[in-house]
mmCIF file as gemmi writes it, N, C-alpha and C atoms, coordinates in Angstrom:
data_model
loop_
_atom_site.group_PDB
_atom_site.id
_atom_site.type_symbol
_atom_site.label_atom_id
_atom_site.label_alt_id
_atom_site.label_comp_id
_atom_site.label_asym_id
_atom_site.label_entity_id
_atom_site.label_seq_id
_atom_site.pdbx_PDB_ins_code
_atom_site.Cartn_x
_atom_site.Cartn_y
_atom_site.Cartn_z
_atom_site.occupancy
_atom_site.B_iso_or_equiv
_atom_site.pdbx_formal_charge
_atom_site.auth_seq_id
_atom_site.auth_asym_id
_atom_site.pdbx_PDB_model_num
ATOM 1 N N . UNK Axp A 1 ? 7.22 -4.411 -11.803 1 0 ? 1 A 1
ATOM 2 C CA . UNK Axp A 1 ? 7.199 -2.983 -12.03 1 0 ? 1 A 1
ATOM 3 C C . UNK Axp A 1 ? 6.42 -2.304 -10.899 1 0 ? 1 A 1
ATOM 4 N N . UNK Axp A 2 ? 6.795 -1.116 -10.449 1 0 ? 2 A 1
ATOM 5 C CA . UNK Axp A 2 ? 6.321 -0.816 -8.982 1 0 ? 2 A 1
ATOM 6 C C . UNK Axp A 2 ? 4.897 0.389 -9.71 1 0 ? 2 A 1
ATOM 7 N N . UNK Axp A 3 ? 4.343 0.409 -9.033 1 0 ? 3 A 1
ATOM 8 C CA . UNK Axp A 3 ? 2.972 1.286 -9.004 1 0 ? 3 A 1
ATOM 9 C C . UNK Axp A 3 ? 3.478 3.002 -8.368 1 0 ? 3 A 1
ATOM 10 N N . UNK Axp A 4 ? 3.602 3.813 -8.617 1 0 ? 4 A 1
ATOM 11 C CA . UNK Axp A 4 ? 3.077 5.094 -8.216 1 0 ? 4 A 1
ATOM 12 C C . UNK Axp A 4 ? 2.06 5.653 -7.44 1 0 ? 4 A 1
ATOM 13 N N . UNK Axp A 5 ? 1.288 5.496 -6.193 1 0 ? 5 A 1
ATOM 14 C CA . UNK Axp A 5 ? -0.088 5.729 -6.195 1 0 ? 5 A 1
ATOM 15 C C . UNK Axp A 5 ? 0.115 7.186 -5.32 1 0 ? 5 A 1
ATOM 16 N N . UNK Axp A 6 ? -1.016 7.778 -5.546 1 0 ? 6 A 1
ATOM 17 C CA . UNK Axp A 6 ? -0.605 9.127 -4.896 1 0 ? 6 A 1
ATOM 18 C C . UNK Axp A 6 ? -2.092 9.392 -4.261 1 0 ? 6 A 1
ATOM 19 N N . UNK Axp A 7 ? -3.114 9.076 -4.775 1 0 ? 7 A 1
ATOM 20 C CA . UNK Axp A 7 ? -4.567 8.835 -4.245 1 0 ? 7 A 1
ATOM 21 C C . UNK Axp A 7 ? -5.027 7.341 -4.507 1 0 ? 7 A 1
ATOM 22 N N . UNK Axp A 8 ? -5.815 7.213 -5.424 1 0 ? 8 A 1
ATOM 23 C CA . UNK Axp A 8 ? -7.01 6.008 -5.4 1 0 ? 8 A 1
ATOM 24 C C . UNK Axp A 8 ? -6.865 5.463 -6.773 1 0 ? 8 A 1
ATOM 25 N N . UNK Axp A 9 ? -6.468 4.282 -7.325 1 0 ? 9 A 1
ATOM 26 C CA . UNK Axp A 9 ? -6.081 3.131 -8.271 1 0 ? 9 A 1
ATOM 27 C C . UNK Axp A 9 ? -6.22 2.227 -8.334 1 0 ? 9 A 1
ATOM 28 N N . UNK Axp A 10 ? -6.777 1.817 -9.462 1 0 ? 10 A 1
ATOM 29 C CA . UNK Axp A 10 ? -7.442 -0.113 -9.423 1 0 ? 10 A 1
ATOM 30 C C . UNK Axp A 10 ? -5.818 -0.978 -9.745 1 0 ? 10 A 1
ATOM 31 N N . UNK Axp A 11 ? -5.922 -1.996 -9.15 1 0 ? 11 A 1
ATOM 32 C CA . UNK Axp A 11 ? -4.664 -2.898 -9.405 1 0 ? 11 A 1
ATOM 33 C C . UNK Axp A 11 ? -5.528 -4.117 -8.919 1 0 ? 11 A 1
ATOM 34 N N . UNK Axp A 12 ? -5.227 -4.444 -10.739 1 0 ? 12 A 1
ATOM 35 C CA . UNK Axp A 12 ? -6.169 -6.148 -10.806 1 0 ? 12 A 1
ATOM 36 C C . UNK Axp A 12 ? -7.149 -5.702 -10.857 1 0 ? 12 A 1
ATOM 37 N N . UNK Axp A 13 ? -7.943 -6.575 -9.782 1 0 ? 13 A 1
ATOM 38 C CA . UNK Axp A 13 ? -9.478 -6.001 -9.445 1 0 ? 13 A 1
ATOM 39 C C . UNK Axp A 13 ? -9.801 -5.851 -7.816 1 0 ? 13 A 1
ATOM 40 N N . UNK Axp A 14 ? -8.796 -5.126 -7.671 1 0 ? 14 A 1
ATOM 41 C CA . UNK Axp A 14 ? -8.944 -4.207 -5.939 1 0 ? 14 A 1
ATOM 42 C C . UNK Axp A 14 ? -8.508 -2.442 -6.648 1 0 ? 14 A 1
ATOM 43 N N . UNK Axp A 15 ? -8.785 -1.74 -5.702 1 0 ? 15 A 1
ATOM 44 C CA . UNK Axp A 15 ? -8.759 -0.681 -5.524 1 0 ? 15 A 1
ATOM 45 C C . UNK Axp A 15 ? -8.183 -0.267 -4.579 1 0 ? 15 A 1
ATOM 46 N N . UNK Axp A 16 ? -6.831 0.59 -4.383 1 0 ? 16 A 1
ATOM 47 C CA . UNK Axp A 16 ? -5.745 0.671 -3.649 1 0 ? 16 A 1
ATOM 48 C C . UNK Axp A 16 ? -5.717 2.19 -3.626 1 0 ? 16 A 1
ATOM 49 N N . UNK Axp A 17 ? -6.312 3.061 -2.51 1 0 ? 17 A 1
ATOM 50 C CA . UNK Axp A 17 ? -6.13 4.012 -1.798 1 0 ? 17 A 1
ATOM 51 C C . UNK Axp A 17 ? -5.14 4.759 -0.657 1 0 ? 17 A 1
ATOM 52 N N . UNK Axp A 18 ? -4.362 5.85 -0.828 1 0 ? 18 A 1
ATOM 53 C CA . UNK Axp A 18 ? -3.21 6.159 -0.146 1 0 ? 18 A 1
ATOM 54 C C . UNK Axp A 18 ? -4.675 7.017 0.578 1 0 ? 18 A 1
ATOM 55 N N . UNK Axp A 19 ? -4.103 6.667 2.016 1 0 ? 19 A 1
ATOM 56 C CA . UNK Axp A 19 ? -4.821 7.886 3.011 1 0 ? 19 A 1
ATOM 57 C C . UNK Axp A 19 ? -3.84 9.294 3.414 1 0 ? 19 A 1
ATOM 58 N N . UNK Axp A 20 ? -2.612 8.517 3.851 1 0 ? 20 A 1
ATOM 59 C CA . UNK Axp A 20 ? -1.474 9.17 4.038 1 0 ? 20 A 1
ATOM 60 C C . UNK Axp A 20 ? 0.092 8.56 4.33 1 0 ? 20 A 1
ATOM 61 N N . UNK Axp A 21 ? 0.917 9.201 3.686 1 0 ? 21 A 1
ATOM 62 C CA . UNK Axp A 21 ? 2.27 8.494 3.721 1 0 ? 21 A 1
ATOM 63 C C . UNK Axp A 21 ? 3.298 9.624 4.568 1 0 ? 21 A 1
ATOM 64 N N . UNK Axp A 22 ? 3.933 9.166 5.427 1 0 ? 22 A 1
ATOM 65 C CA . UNK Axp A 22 ? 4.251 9.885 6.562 1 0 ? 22 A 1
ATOM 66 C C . UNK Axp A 22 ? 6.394 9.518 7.07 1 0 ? 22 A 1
ATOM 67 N N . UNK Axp A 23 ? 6.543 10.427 7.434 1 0 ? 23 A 1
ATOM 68 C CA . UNK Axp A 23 ? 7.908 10.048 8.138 1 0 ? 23 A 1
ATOM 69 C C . UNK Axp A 23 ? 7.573 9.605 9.704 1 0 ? 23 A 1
ATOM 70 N N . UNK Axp A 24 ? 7.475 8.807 10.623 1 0 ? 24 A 1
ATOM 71 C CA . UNK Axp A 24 ? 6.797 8.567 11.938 1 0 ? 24 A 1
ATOM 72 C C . UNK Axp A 24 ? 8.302 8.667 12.503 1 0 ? 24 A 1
ATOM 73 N N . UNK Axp A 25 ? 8.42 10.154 13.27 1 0 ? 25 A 1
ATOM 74 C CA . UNK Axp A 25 ? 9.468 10.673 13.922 1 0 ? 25 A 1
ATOM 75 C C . UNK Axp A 25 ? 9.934 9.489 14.652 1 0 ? 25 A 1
ATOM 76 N N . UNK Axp A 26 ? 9.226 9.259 15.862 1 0 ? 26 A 1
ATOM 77 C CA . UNK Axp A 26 ? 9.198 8.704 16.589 1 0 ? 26 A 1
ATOM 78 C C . UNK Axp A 26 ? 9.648 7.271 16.956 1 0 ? 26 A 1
ATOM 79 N N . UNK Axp A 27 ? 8.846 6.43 15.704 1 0 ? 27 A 1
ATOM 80 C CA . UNK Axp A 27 ? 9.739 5.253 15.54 1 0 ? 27 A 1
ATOM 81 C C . UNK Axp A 27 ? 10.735 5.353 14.55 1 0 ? 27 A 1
ATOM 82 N N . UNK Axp A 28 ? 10.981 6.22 13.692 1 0 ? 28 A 1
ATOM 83 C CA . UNK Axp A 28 ? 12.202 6.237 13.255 1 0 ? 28 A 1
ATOM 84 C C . UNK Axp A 28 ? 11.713 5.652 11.457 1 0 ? 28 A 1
ATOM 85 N N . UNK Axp A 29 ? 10.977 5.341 11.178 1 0 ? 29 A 1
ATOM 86 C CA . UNK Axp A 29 ? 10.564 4.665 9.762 1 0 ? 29 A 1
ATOM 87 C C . UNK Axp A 29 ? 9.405 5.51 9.212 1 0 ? 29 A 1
ATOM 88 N N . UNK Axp A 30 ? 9.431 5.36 7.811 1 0 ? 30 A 1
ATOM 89 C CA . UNK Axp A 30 ? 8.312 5.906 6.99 1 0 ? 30 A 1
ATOM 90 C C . UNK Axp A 30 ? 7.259 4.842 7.475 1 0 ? 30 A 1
ATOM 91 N N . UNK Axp A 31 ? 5.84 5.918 7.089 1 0 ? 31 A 1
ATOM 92 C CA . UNK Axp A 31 ? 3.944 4.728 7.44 1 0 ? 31 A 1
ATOM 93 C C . UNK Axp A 31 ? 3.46 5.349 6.501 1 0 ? 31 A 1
ATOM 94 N N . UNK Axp A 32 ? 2.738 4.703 5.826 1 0 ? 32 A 1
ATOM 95 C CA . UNK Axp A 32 ? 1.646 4.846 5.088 1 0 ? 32 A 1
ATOM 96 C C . UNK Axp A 32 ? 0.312 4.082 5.991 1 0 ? 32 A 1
ATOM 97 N N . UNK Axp A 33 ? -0.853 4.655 5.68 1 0 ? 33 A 1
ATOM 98 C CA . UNK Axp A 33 ? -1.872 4.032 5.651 1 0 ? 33 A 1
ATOM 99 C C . UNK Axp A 33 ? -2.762 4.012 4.109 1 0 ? 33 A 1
ATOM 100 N N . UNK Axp A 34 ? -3.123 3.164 3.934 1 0 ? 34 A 1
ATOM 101 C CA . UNK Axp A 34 ? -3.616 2.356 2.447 1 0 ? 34 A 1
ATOM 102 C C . UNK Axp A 34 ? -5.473 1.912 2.981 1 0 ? 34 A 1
ATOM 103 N N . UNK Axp A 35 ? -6.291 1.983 1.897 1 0 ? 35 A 1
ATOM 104 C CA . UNK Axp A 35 ? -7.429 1.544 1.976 1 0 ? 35 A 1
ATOM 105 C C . UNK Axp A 35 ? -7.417 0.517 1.075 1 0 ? 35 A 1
ATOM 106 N N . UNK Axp A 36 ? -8.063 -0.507 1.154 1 0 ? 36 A 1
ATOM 107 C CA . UNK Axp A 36 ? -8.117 -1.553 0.189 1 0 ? 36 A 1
ATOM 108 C C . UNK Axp A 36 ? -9.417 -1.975 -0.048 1 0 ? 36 A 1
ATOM 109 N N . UNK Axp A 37 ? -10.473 -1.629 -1.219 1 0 ? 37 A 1
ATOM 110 C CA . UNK Axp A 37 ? -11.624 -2.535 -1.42 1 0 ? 37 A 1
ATOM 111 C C . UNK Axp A 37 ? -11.512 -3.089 -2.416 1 0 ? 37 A 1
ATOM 112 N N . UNK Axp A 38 ? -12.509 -4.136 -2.451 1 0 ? 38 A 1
ATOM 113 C CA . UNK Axp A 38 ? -13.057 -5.337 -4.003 1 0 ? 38 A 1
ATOM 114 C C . UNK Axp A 38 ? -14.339 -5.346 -4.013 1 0 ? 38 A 1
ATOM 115 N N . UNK Axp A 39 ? -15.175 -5.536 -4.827 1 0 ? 39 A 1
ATOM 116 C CA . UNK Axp A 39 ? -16.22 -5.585 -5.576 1 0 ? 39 A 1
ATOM 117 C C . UNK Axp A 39 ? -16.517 -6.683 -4.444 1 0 ? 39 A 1
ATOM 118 N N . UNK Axp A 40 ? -17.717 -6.412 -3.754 1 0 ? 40 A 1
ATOM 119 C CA . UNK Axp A 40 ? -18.37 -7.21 -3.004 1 0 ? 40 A 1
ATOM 120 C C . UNK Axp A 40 ? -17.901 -7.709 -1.185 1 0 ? 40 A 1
ATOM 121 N N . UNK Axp A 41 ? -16.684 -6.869 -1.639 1 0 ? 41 A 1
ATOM 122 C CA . UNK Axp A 41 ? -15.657 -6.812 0.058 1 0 ? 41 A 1
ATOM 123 C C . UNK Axp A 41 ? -16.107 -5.419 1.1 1 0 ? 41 A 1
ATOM 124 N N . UNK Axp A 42 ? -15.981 -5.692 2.274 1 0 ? 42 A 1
ATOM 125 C CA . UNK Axp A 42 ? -16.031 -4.465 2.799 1 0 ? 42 A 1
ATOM 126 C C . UNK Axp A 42 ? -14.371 -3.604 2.41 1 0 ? 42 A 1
ATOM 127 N N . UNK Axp A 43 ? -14.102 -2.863 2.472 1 0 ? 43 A 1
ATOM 128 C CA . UNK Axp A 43 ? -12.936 -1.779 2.618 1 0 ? 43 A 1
ATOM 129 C C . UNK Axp A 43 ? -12.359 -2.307 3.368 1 0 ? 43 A 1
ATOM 130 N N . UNK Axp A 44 ? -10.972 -2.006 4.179 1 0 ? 44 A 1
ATOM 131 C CA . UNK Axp A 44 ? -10.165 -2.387 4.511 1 0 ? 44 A 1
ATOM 132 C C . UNK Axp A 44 ? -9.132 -1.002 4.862 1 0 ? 44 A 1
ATOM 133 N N . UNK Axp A 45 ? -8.56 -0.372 6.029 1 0 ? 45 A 1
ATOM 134 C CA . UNK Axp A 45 ? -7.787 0.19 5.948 1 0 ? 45 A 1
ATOM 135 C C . UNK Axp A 45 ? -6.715 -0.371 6.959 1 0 ? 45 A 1
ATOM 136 N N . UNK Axp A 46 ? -5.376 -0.211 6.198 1 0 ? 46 A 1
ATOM 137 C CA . UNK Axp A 46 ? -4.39 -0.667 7.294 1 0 ? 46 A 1
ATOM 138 C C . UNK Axp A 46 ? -2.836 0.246 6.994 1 0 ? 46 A 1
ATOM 139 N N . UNK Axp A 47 ? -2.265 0.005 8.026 1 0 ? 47 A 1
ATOM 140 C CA . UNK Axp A 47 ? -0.796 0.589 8.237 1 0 ? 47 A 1
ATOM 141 C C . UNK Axp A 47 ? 0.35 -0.189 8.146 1 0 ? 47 A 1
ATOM 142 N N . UNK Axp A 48 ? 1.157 0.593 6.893 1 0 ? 48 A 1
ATOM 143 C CA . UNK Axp A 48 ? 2.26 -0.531 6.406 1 0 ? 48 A 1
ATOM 144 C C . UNK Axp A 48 ? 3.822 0.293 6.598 1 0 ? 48 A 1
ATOM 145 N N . UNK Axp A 49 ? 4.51 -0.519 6.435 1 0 ? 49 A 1
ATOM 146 C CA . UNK Axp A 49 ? 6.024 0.048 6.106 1 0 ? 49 A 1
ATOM 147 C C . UNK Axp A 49 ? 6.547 -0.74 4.894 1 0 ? 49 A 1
ATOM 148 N N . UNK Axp A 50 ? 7.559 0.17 4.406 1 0 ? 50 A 1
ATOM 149 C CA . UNK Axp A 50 ? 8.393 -0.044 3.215 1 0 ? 50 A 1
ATOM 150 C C . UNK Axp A 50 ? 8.787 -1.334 3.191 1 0 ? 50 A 1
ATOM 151 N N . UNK Axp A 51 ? 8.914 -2.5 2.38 1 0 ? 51 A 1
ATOM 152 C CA . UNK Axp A 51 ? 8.964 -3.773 2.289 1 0 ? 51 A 1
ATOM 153 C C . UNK Axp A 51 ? 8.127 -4.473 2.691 1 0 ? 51 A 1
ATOM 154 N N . UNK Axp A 52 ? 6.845 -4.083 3.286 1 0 ? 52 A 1
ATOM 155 C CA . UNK Axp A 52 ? 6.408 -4.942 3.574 1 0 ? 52 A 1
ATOM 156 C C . UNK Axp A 52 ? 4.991 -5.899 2.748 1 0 ? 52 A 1
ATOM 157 N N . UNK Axp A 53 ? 4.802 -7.072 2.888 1 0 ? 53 A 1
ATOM 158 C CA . UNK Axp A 53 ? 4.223 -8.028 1.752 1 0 ? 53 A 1
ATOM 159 C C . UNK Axp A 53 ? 2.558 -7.56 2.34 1 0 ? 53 A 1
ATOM 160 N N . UNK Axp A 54 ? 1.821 -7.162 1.693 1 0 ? 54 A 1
ATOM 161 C CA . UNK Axp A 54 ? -0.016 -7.453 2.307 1 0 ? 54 A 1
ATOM 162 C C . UNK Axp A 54 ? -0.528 -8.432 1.282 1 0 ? 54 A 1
ATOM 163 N N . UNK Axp A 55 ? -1.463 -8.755 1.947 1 0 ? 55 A 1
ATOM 164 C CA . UNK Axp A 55 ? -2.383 -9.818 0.824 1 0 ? 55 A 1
ATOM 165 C C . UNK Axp A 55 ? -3.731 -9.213 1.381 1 0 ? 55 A 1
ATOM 166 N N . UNK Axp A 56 ? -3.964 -9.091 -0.063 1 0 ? 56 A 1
ATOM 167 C CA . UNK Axp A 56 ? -5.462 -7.955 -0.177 1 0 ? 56 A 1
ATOM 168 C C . UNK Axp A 56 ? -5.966 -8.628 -1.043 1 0 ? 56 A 1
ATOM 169 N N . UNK Axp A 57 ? -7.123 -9.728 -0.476 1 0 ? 57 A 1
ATOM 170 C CA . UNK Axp A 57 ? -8.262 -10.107 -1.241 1 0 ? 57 A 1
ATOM 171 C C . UNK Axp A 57 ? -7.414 -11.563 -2.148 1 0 ? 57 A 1
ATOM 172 N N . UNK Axp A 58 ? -7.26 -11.39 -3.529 1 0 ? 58 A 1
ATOM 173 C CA . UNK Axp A 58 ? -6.753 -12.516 -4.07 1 0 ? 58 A 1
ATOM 174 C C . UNK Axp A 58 ? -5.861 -11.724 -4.709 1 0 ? 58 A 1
ATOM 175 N N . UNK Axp A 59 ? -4.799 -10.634 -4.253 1 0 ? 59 A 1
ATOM 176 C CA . UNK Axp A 59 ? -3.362 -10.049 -4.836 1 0 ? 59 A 1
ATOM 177 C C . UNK Axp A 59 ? -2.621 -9.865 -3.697 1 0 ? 59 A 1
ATOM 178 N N . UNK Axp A 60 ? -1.245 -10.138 -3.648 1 0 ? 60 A 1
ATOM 179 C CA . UNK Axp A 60 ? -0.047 -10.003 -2.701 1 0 ? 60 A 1
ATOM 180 C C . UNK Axp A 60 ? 0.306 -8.595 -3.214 1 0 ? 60 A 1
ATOM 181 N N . UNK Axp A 61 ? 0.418 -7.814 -2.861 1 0 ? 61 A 1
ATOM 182 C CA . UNK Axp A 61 ? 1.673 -6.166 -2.434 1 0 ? 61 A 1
ATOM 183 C C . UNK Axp A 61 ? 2.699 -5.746 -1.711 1 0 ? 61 A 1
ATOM 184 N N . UNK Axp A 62 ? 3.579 -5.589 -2.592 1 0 ? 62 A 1
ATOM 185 C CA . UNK Axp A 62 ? 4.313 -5.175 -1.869 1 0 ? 62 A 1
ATOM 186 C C . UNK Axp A 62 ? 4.7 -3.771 -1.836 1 0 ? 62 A 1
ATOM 187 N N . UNK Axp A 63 ? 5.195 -3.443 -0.622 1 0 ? 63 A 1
ATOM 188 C CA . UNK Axp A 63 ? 4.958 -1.734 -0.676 1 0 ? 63 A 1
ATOM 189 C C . UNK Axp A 63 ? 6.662 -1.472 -1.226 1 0 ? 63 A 1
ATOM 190 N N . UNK Axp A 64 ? 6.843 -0.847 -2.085 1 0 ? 64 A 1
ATOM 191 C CA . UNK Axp A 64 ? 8.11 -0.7 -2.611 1 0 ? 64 A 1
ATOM 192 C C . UNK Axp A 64 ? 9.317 0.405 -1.827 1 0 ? 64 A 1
ATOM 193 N N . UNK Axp A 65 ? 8.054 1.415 -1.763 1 0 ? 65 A 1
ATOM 194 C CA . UNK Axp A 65 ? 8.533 2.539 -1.095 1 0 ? 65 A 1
ATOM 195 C C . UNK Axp A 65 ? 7.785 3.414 -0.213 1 0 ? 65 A 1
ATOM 196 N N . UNK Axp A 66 ? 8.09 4.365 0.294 1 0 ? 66 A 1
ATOM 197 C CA . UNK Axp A 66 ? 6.846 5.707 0.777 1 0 ? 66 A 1
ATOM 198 C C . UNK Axp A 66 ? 7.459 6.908 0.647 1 0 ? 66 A 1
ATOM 199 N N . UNK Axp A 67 ? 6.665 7.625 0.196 1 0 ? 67 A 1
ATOM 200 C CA . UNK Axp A 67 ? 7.73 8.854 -0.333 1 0 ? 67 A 1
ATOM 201 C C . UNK Axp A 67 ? 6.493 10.008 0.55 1 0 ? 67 A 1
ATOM 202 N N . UNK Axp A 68 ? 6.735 10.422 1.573 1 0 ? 68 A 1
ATOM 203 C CA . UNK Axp A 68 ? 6.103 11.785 1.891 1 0 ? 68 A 1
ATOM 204 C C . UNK Axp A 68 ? 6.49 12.928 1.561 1 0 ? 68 A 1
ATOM 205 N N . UNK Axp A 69 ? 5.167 13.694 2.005 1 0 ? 69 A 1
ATOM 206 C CA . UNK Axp A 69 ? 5.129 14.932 0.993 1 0 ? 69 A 1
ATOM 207 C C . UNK Axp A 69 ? 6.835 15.255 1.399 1 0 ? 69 A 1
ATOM 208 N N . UNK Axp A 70 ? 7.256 16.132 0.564 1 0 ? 70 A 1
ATOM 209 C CA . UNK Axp A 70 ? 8.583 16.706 0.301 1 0 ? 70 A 1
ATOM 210 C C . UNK Axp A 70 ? 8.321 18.748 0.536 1 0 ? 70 A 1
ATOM 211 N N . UNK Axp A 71 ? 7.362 19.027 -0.057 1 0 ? 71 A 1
ATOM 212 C CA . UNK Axp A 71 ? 7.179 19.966 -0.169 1 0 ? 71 A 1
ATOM 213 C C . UNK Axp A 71 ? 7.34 20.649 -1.993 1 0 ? 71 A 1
ATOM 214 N N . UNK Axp A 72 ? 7.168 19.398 -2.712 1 0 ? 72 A 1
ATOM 215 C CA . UNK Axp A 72 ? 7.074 19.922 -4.373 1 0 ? 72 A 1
ATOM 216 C C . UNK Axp A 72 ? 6.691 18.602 -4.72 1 0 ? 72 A 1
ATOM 217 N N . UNK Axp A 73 ? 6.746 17.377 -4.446 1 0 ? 73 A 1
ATOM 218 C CA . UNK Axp A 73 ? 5.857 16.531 -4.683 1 0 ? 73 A 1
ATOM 219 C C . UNK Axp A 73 ? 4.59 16.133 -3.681 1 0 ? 73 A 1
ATOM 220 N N . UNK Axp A 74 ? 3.702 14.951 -4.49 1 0 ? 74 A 1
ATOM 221 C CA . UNK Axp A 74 ? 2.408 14.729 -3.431 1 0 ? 74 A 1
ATOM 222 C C . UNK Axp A 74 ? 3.449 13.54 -2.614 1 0 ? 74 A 1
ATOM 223 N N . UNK Axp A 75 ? 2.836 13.459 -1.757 1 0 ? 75 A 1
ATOM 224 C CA . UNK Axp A 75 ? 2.999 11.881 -0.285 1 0 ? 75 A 1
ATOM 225 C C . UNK Axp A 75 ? 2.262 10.855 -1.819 1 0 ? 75 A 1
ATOM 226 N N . UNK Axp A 76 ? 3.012 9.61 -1.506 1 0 ? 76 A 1
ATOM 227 C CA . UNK Axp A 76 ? 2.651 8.585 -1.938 1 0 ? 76 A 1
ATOM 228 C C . UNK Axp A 76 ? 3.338 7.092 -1.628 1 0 ? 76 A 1
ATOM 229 N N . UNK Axp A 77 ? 2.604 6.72 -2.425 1 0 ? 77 A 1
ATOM 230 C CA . UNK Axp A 77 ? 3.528 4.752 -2.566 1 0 ? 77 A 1
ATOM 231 C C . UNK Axp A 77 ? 3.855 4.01 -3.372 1 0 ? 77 A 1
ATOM 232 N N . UNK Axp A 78 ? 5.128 3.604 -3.566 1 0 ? 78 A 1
ATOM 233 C CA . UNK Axp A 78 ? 5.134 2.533 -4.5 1 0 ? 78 A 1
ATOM 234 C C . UNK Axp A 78 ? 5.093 0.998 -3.865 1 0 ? 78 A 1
ATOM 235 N N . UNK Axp A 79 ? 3.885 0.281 -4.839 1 0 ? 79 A 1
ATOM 236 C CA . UNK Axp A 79 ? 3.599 -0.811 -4.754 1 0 ? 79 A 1
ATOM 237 C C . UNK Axp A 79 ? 3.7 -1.812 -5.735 1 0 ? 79 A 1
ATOM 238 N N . UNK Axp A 80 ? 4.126 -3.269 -5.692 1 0 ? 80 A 1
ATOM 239 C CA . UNK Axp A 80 ? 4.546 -4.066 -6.681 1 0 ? 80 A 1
ATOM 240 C C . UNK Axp A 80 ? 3.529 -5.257 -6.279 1 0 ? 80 A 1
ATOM 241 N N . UNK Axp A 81 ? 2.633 -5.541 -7.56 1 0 ? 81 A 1
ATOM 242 C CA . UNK Axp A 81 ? 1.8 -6.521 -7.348 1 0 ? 81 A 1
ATOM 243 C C . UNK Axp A 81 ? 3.121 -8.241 -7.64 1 0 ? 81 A 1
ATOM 244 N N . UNK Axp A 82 ? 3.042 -8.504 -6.662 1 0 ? 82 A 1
ATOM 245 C CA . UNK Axp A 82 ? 3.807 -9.81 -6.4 1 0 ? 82 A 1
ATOM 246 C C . UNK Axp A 82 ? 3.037 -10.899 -6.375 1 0 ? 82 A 1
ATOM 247 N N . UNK Axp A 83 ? 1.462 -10.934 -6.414 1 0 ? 83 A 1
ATOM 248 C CA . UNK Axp A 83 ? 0.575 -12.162 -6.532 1 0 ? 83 A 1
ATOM 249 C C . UNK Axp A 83 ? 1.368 -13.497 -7.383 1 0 ? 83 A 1
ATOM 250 N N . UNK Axp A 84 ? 1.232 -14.333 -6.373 1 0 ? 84 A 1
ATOM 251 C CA . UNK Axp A 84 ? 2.377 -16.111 -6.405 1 0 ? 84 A 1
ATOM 252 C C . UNK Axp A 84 ? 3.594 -15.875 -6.715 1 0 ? 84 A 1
ATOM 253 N N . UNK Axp A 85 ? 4.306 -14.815 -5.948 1 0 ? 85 A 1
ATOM 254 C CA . UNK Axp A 85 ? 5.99 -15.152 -5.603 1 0 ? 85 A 1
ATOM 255 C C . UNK Axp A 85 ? 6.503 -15.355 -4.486 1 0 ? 85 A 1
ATOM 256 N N . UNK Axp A 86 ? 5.47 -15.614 -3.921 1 0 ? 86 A 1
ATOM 257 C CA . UNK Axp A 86 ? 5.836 -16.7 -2.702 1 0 ? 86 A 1
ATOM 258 C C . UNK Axp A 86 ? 4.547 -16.107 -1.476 1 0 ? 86 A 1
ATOM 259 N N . UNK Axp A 87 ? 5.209 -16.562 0.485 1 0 ? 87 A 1
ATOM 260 C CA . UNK Axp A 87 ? 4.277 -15.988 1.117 1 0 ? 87 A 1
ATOM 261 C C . UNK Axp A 87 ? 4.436 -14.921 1.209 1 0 ? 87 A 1
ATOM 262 N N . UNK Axp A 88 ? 3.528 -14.882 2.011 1 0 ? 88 A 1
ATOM 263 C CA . UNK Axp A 88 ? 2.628 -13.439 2.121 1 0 ? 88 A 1
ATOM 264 C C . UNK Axp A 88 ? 3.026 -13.083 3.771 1 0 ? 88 A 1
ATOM 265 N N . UNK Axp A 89 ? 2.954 -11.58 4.481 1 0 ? 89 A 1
ATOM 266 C CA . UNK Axp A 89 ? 2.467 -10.853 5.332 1 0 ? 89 A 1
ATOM 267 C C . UNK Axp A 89 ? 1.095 -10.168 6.159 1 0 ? 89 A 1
ATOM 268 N N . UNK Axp A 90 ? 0.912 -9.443 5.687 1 0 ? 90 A 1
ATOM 269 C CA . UNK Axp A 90 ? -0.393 -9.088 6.498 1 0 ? 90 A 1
ATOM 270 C C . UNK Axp A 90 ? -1.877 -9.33 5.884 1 0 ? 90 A 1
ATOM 271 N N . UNK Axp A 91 ? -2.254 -10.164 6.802 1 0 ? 91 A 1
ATOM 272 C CA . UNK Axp A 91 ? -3.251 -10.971 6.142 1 0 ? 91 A 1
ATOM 273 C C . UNK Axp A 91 ? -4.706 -10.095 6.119 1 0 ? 91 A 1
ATOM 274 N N . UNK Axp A 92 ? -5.262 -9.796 5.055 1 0 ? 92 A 1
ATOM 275 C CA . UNK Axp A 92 ? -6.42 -9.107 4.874 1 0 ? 92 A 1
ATOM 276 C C . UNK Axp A 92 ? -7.981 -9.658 4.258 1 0 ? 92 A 1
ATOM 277 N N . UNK Axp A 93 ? -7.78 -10.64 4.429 1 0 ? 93 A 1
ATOM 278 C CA . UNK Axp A 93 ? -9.248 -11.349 3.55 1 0 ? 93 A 1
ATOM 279 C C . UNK Axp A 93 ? -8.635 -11.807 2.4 1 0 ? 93 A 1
């Protein structure tokens, strides 16, 4: 089931922050940037695209979607906690 996040949300026991979700003219694909902390971790911010797998701490994510602002909704992300369905992508602690 995919996550909604539009600001700052615990999933599991991390905390999953949208900074900003964007159309990037330029290369041609939606970006988000995401903050990621855990209880006793430093923070973490990084830059993702749509499908792609992170491993944050001891949970796999996957980013489902990125939906920027529109102009009647907020910018956000959908994310699907995938922890052990297989490997992983961007490696974060």
């Amino acid at each position: 089931m995919a996550i909604r996040l539009t600001a700052r949300r615990p999933i599991g026991g991390i905390v999953v922050g949208v900074i900003r979700a964007a159309m990037d003219v330029q290369l041609g694909h939606r970006v988000a940037e995401l903050h990621l902390a855990s209880p006793g971790h430093a923070g973490r911010r990084i830059e993702v695209r749509e499908g792609q797998l992170i491993e944050a701490f001891v949970h796999v994510l996957q980013v489902a979607a990125i939906h920027p602002y529109n102009g009647r909704d907020p910018a956000g992300v959908e994310l699907v906690d995938v922890t052990g369905a297989g490997p992983t992508g961007a490696g974060l602690g």
